[in-house]
C-alpha positions in Angstrom: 0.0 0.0 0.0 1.7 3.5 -1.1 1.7 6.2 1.8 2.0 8.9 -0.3 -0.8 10.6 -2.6 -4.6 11.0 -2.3 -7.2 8.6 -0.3 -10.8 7.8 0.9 -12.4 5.7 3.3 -12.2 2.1 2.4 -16.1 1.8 2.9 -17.1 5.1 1.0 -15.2 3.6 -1.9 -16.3 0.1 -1.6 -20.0 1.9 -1.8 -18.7 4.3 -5.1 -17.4 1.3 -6.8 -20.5 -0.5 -5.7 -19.6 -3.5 -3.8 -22.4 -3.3 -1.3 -25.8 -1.5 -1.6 -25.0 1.1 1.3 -22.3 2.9 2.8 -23.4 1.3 6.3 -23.3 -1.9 4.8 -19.8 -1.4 3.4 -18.7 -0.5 6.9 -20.1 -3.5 8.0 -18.0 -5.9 5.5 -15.0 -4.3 6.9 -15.7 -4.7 10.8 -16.7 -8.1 9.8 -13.3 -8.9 8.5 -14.8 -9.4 4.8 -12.5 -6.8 3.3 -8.2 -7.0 3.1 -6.3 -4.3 1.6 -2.7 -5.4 -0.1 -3.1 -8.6 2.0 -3.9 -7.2 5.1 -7.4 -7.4 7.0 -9.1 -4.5 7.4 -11.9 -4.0 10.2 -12.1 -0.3 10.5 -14.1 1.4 7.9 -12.2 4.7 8.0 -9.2 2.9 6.8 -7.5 4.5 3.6 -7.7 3.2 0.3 -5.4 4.8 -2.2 -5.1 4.5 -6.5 -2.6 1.3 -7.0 -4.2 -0.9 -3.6 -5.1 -4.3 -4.0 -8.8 -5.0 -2.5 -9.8 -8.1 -1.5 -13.6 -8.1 -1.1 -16.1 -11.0 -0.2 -19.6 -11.2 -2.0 -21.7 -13.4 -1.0 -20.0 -16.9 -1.3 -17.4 -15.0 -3.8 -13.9 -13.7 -3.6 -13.4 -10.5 -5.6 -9.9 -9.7 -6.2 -9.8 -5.8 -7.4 -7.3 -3.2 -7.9 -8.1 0.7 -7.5 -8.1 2.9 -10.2 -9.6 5.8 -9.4 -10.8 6.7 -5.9 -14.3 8.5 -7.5 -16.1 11.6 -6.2 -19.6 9.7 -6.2 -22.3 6.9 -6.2 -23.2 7.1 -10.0 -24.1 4.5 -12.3 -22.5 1.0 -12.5 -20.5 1.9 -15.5 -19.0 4.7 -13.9 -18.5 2.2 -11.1 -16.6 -0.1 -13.2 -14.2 2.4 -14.1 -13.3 2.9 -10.4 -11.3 -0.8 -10.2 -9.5 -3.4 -12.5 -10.9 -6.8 -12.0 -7.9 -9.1 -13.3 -9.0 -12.3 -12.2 -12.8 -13.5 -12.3 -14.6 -13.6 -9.0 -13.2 -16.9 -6.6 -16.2 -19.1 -5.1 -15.6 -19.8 -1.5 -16.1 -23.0 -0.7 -18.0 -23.8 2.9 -16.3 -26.5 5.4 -19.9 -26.6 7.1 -20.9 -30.1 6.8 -24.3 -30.1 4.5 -27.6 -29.1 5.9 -29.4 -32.7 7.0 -32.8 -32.5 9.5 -33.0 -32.8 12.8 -35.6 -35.0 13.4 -35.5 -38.5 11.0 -38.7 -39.2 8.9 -39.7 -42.1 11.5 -39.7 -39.3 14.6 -42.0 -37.1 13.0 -45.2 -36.7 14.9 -48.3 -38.0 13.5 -49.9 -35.2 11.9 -53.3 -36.8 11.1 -54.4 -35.8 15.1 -55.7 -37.8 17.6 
């Protein structure tokens, strides 16, 4: 990450470039832990993001690798979005280690439903 030069808040410009629907909720993905900047994690939204960082961001059950190309003055349309970042590898799917979902209850233990 370069010290020098001009920033903004990693959430504003995760909301500019339109990774998350709100500002609040692009705060959010960084307290959460969702968001790493040249490799490191990032948990405060204040933190800086300057032209040249690499942005790790997580979208649902996908890994967005991005790099920042402009910081943007705005929330405007998604194609002025796009021009905020370079994407240079598609979006990684995240792969769960929670064992798959199975009932609680077997077929044979569920009460009769007929009534009495």
């Amino acid at each position: 990450m370069s010290e020098a030069g001009p920033s903004i808040r990693i959430d504003k410009w995760l909301w500019f470039a339109r990774m998350a629907k709100t500002r609040s909720l692009a705060a959010r993905l960084c307290e959460g832990g969702r968001v790493e900047i040249a490799g490191a994690s990032i948990v405060k939204p204040h933190h800086p993001v300057r032209v040249g960082d690499s942005v790790c961001v997580m979208q649902g059950r996908a890994r967005r690798g991005l790099v920042v190309r402009e910081l943007g003055a705005r929330r405007g349309p998604a194609e002025e979005a796009r021009r905020l970042y370079d994407e240079p590898l598609p979006p990684v799917p995240v792969v769960s280690n929670a064992p798959p979902w199975t009932p609680l209850l077997d077929e044979e233990s569920w009460p009769d439903r007929r009534g009495p």
